[in-house]
C-alpha positions in Angstrom: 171.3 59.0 222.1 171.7 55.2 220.8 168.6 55.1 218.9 169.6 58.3 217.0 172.8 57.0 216.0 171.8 53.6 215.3 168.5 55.4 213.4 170.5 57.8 212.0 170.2 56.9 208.1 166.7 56.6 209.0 166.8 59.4 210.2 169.0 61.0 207.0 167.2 59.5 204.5 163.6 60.7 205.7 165.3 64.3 206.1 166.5 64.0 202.4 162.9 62.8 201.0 161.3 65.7 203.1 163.9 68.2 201.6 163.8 66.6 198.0 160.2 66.8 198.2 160.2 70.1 198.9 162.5 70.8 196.4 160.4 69.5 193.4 157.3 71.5 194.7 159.6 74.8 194.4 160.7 73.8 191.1 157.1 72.6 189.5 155.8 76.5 191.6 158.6 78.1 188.9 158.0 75.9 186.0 153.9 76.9 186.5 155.4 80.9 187.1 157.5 80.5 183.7 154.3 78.4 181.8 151.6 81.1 183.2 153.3 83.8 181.6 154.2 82.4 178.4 150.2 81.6 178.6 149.6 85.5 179.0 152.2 86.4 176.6 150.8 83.8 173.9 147.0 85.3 174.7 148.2 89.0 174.4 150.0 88.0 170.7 146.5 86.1 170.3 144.6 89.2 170.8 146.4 91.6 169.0 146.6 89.3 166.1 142.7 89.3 166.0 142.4 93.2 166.6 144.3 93.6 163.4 142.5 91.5 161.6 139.0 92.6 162.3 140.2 96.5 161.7 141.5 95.3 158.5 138.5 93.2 157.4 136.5 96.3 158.3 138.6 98.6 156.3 138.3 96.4 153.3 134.7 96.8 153.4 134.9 99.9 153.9 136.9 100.7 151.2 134.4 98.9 148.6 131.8 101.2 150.1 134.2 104.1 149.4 134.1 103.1 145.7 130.1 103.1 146.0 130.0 106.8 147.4 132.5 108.0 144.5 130.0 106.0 142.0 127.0 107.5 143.6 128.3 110.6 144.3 130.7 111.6 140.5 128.4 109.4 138.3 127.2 112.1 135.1 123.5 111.0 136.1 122.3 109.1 138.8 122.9 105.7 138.6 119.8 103.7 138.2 119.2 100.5 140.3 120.3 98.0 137.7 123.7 100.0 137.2 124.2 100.4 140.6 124.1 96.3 141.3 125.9 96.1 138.4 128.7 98.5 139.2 128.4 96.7 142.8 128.7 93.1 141.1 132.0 94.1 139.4 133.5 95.7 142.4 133.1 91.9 144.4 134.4 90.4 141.1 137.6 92.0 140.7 138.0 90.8 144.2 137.1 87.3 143.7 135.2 87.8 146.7 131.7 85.6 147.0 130.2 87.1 150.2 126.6 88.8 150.5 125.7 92.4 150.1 122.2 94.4 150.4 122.6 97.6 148.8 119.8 100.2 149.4 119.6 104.0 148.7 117.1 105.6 150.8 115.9 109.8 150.2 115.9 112.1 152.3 112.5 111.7 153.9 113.5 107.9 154.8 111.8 106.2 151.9 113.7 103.5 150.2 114.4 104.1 146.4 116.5 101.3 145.6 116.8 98.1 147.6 119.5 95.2 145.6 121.1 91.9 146.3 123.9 90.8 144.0 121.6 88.9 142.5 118.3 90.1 143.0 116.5 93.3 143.2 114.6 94.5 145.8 115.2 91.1 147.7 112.8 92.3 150.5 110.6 94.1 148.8 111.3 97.7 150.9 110.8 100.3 147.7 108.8 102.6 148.5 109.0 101.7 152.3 109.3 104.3 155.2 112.7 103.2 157.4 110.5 104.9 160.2 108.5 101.6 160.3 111.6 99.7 160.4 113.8 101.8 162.7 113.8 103.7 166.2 113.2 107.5 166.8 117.2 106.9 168.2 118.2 105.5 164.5 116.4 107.7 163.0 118.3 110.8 164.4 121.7 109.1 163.7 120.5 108.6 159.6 119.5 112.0 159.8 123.2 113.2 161.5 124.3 110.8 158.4 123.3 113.1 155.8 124.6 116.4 156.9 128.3 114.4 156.9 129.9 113.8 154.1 132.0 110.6 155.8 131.2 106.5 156.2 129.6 105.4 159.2 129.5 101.9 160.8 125.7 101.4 162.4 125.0 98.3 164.9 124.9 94.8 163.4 121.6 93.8 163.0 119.8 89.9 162.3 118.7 90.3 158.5 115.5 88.3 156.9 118.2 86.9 154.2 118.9 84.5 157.1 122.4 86.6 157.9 124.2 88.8 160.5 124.5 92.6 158.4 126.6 95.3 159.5 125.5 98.3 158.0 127.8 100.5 156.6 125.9 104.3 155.5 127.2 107.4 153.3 125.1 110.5 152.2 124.4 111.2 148.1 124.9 114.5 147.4 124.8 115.9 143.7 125.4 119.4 142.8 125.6 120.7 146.2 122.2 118.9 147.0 121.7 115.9 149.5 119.2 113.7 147.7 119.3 111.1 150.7 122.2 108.0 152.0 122.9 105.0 150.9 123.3 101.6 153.2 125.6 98.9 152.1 125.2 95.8 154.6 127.9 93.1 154.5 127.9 89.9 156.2 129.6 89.9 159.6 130.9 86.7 159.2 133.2 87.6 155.9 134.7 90.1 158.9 135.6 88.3 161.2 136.1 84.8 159.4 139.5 85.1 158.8 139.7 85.5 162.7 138.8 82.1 163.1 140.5 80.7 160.2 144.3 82.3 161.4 143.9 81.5 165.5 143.8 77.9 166.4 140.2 77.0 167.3 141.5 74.6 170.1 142.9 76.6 172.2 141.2 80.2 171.6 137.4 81.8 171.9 136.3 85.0 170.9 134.3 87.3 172.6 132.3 90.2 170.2 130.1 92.9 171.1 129.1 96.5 171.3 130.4 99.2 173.7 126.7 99.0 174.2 126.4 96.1 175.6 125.0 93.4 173.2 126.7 90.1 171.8 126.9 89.0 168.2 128.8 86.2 165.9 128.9 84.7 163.1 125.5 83.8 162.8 123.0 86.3 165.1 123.0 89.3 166.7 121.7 88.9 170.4 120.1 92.2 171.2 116.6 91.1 171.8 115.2 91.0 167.5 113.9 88.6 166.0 116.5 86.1 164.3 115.9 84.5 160.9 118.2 81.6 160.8 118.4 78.1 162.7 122.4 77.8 162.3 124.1 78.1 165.9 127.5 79.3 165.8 129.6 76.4 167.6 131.9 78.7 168.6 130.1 81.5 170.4 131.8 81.7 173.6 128.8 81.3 176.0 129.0 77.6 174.6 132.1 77.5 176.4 130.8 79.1 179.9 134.0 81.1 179.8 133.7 83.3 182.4 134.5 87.3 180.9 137.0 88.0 183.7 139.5 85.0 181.9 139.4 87.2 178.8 141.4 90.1 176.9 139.1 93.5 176.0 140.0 95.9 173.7 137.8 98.6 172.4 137.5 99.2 168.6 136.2 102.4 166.8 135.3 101.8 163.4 134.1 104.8 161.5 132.0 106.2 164.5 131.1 102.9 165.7 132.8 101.1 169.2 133.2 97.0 168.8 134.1 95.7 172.0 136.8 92.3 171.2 137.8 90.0 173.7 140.3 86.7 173.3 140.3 84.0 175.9 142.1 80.3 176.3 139.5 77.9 176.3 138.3 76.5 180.0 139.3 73.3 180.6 142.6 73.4 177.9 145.9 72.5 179.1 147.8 73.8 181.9 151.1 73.6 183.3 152.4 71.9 186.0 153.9 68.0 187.1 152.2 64.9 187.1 151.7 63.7 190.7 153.7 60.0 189.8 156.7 62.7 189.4 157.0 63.2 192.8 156.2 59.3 193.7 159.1 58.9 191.4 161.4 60.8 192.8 161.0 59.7 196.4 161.3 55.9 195.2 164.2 57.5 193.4 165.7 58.9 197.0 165.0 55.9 198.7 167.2 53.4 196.6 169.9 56.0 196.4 173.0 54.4 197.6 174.5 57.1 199.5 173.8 60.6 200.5 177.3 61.6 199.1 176.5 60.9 195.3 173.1 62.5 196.4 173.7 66.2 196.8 176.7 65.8 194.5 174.7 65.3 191.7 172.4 67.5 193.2 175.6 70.8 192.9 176.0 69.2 189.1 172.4 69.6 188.3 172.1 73.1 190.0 175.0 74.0 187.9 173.3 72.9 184.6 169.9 74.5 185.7 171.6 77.8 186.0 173.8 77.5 182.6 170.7 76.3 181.2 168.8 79.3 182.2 170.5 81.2 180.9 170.6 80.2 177.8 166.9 80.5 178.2 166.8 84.4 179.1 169.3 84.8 176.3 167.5 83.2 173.6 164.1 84.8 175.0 165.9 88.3 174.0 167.0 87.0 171.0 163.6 85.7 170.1 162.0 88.8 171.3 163.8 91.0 169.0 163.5 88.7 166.4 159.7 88.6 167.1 159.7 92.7 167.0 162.0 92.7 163.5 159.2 90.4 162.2 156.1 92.4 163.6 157.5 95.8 162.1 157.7 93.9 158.9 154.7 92.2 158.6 153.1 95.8 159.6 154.9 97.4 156.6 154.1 94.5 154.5 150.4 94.8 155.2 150.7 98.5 154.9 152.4 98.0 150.9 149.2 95.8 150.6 146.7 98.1 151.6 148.2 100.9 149.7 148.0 99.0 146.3 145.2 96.4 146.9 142.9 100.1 148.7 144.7 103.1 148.2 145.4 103.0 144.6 142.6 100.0 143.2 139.6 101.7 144.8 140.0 104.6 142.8 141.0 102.8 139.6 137.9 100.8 139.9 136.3 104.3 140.4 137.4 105.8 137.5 137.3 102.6 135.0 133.7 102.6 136.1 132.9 105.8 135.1 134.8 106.2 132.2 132.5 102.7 130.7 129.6 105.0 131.4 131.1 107.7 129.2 132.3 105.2 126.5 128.3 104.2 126.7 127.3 108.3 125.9 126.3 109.7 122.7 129.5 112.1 122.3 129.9 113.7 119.0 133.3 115.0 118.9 135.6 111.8 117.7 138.6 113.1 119.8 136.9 113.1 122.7 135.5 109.8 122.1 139.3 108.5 121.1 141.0 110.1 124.1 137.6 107.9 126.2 138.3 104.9 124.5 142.4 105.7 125.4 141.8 106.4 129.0 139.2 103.5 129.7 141.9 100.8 128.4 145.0 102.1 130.1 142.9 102.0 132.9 141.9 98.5 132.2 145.2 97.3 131.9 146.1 99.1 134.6 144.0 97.3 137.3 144.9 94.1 135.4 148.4 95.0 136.2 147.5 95.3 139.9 145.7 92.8 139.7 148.3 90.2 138.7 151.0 92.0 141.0 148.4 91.8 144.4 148.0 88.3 143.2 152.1 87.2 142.4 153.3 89.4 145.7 150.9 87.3 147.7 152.2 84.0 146.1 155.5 84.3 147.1 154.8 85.7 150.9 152.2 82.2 151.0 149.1 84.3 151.5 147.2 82.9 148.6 146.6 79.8 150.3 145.8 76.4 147.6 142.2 75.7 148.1 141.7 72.1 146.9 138.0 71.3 145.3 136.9 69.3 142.4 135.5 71.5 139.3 135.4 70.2 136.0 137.9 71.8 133.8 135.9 72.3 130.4 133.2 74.2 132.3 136.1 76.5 134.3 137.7 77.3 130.6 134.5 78.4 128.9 133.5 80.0 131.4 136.7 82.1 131.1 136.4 82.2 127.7 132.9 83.9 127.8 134.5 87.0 130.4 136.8 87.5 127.5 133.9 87.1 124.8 133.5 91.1 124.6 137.4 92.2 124.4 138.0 89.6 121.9 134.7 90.9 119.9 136.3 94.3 120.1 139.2 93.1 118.1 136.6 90.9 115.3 138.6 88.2 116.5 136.8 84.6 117.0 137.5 82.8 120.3 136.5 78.5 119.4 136.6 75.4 121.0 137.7 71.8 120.9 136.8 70.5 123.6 136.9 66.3 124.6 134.8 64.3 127.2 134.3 65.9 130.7 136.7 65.4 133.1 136.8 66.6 136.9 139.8 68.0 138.2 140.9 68.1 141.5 142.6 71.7 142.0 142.4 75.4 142.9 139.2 77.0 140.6 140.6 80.4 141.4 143.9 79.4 140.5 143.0 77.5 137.1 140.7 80.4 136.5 143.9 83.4 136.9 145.7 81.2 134.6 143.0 80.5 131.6 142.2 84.7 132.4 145.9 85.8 131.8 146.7 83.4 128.7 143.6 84.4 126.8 144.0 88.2 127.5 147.8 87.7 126.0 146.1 86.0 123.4 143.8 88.6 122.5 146.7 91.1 122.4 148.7 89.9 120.1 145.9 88.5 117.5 145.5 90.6 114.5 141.7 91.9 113.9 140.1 89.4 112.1 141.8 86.5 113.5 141.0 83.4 115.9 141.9 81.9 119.1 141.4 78.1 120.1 140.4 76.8 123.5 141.0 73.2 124.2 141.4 70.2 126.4 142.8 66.8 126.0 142.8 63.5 128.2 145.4 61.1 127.2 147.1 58.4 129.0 145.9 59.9 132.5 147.7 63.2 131.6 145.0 66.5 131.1 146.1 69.0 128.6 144.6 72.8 128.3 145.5 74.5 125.7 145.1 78.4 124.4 146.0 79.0 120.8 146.2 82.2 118.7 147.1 83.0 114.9 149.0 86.2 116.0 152.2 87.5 115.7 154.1 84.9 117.5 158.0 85.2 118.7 161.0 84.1 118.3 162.7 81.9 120.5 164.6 84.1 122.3 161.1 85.6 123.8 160.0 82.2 124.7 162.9 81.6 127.0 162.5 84.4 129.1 158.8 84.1 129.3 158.4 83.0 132.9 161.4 84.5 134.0 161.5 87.1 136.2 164.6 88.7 135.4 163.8 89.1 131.6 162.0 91.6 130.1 159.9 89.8 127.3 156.5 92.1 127.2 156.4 93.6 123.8 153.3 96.1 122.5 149.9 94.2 120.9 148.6 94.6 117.9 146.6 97.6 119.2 149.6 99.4 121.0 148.4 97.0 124.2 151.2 97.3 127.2 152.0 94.7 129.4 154.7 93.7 132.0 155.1 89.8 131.5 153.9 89.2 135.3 150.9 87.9 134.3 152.6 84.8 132.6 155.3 84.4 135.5 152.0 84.0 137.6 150.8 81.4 135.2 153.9 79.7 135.5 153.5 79.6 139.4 149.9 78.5 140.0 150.3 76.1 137.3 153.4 74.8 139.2 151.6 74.2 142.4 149.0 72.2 141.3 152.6 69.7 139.8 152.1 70.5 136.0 154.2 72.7 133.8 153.5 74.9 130.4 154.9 74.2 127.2 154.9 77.1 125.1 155.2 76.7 120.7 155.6 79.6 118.7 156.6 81.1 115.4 157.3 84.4 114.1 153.7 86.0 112.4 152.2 82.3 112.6 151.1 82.8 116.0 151.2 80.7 119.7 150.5 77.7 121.8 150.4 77.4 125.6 149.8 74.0 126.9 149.0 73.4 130.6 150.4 69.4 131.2 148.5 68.3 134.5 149.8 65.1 136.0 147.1 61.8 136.0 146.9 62.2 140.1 145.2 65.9 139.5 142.2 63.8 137.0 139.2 61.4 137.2 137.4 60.2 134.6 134.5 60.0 136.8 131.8 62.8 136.2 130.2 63.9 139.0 127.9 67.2 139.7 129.1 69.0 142.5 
């Protein structure tokens, strides 16, 4: 009984580093509970995130092919190879989109009549090929299915000889109640599911894409047994990884009659939860030069109190976060909905319709008012998808969508080249577009951007230049500073329009000289792009003299230095 009392601290203070230690493994147990499912929750957001975005990649596509059918399909005659790559060209261009495309119209007995790249006919040489020497009994069944539908269907992605992973995407042609055959447009998977990668961090995520069949594919092959035609290795396949399928997220995507299978996974070996081991060495030393067991578990009540106050404060501001996340989720779901509306719903079949109607403007019609009511409808369609154009492009500015893409370009090349696009509307007018333009420079800056800009100034130019008359294009490097400039003998304004020109709460779009409309959003986006590459516009002008936009880029934006890139 002695030795215990005169032990008795010993005794105390082992019992409080056995009970302390215990007491940090229940709190680090919680801490990896809490952390584990913020992991789960963070992976589920993950997941949906890409589901959403590979359905609305694939809808895009899909919606180009949609403009294909109704070319195909409401075309006065049918469309001959070279119109239909043309009419395919333009729909990628008004996107500004850059991604390949094999276009092939196949008859009915599975012979290939037309075969087209953007930039090439019959890339593979398959005119005049059977698909039966290409395809499987199985394939061929679903082609023939295809053309007693009158619908899009998604077919397997498949390894292509152009060196590229194509996802078929096939609709019949039928003419005056006649099926003359189908038509396969083949995108490349990785413009699907790119933006996939470019949205998630890359770190901590891997992706997992399939078939409901069975077989795996990415960004750069298809791995269902055929041959592949490319030596690139897609880094982040996720059997690089050996992340085992159980860690991952499924969901199952239909896709005009086709299943995807998507999976998203954390990374093996990423960070995980939990205390460092020299935190619990720490906080025995810690016991053991305590002072007394008295300030001990009072500090030890204190701290409970604060753990529980702090807590919460934690399951309150998790609600509050929660609904704040679901506010932000239903708006980002009608945002993307307003988007799809104007940038599918309604541009599709504009660019439908302005397609066809440059095919009637090309026919021999010999009554003048049909002709004028044409040449009416073709350029308020025009300016119509120019409108929408500019307001896709201004909404997506202001939500940060448009994202800057930095790259040197040299600027004289970027403005003549604009300058040519607009050759054939200026010629319409007899008006003369010239140049005077100094030494190359190369800018550092968004082409795309730049190329909106030049697009929008030159179009306004156009519109308000009498017949007859002339529009300058020029540059200037002076003192480090680059100046662009677009000039125009045209009606001009009075200063009262130049103030409210990049304003958005001023109405300052007036008729052309042809009866042209406009709604001044064009020039407000102008202002903006201009503004995020640091430069501003100074705008002269004078009443029936005409106008002068300059574009002032700062010396950090220039080198004098030409290089090819």
């Amino acid at each position: 009984m002695s030795y215990l009392k005169k032990n008795l601290h010993w005794i105390s203070f082992f019992f409080l580093l056995l009970t302390g230690a215990l007491f940090i493994l229940y709190l680090n147990n919680n801490f990896n509970k809490k952390e584990e499912q913020e992991r789960n929750l963070r992976l589920q957001h993950e997941h949906s995130r890409t589901v959403d975005r590979f359905t609305t990649s694939v809808d895009k596509f899909a919606g180009l092919v949609a403009g294909m059918r109704s070319f195909m399909n409401l075309s006065t005659e049918m469309p001959t190879a070279e119109e239909f790559q043309e009419f395919v060209r333009n729909q990628y261009a008004d996107i500004k989109s850059e991604d390949s495309i094999v276009v092939s119209f196949i008859d009915t007995n599975h012979v290939f009549r037309q075969s087209f790249k953007r930039d090439k006919m019959n890339p593979a040489g398959l005119v005049g090929t059977s698909v039966s020497s290409l395809r499987s009994d199985r394939k061929i069944k679903m082609l023939d299915a295809l053309m007693a539908q009158d619908s899009l269907r998604v077919f397997p992605p498949l390894n292509l000889i152009e060196g590229w992973v194509g996802v078929p995407i096939d609709f019949r042609v039928k003419r005056n109640g006649r099926v003359l055959g189908y038509v396969a447009a083949i995108v490349d998977f990785k413009s699907i599911i790119q933006d996939i990668y470019d949205d998630a961090d890359e770190q901590e995520f891997v992706f997992h894409f399939s078939t409901q069949e069975g077989y795996d594919f990415d960004r750069e092959q298809t791995y269902n047994n055929t041959k592949v035609y490319n030596t690139d290795i897609d880094t982040e396949y996720y059997k690089n990884y050996m992340a085992d399928t159980s860690s991952f997220i499924y969901s199952d995507v239909t896709a005009y009659g086709f299943g995807f299978k998507i999976g998203t996974a954390y990374k093996p070996g990423g960070a995980t939860a939990g205390f460092s081991s020299w935190l619990l060495l720490w906080y025995c030393t810690f016991l053991a030069l305590a002072f007394a067991i008295t300030l001990q578990v009072r500090s030890y009540k204190k701290l409970s109190s604060r753990l529980e106050k702090a807590n919460e404060l934690l399951v309150i501001n998790e609600e509050e976060i929660q609904r704040k996340n679901d506010e932000l989720s239903k708006m980002n779901q009608t945002q993307k909905r307003f988007f799809s509306i104007i940038g599918h719903d309604m541009k599709q079949p504009l660019n439908s319709i302005e397609g066809m109607l440059h095919l009637l403007r090309n026919e021999e019609i010999n009554n003048p008012g049909l002709t004028q009511i044409i040449d009416g409808l073709t350029d308020a369609t025009s300016n119509t998808v120019d409108l929408l154009n500019n307001l896709l492009r201004w909404a997506l500015s202001q939500t940060g969508d448009i994202r800057f893409q930095e790259t040197s370009f040299h600027m004289n090349h970027c403005l003549v080249h604009v300058g040519s696009s607009m050759q054939q509307h200026a010629r319409a007018k007899g008006i003369r577009l010239t140049y005077q333009l100094e030494e190359e420079v190369l800018f550092r800056g968004d082409s795309d951007m730049m190329q909106t800009v030049f697009r929008n100034l030159i179009s306004n130019a156009i519109k308000f230049t009498e017949y007859g008359g002339e529009i300058n294009l020029g540059t200037q490097l002076k003192n480090g500073v680059l100046r662009v400039w677009i000039s125009d003998n045209g009606t001009g304004m009075h200063q009262e329009q130049v103030d409210g020109l990049f304003r958005l709460d001023a109405r300052t779009s007036s008729s052309g000289t042809h009866g042209e409309e406009g709604t001044g959003l064009g020039l407000i986006l102008c202002h903006n792009f201009v503004e995020r590459h640091g430069g501003h516009i100074v705008v002269e002008s004078k009443l029936k003299e005409g106008t002068r936009f300059t574009i002032v880029l700062p010396n950090r934006s220039v080198a004098k230095e030409v290089q090819i890139y």
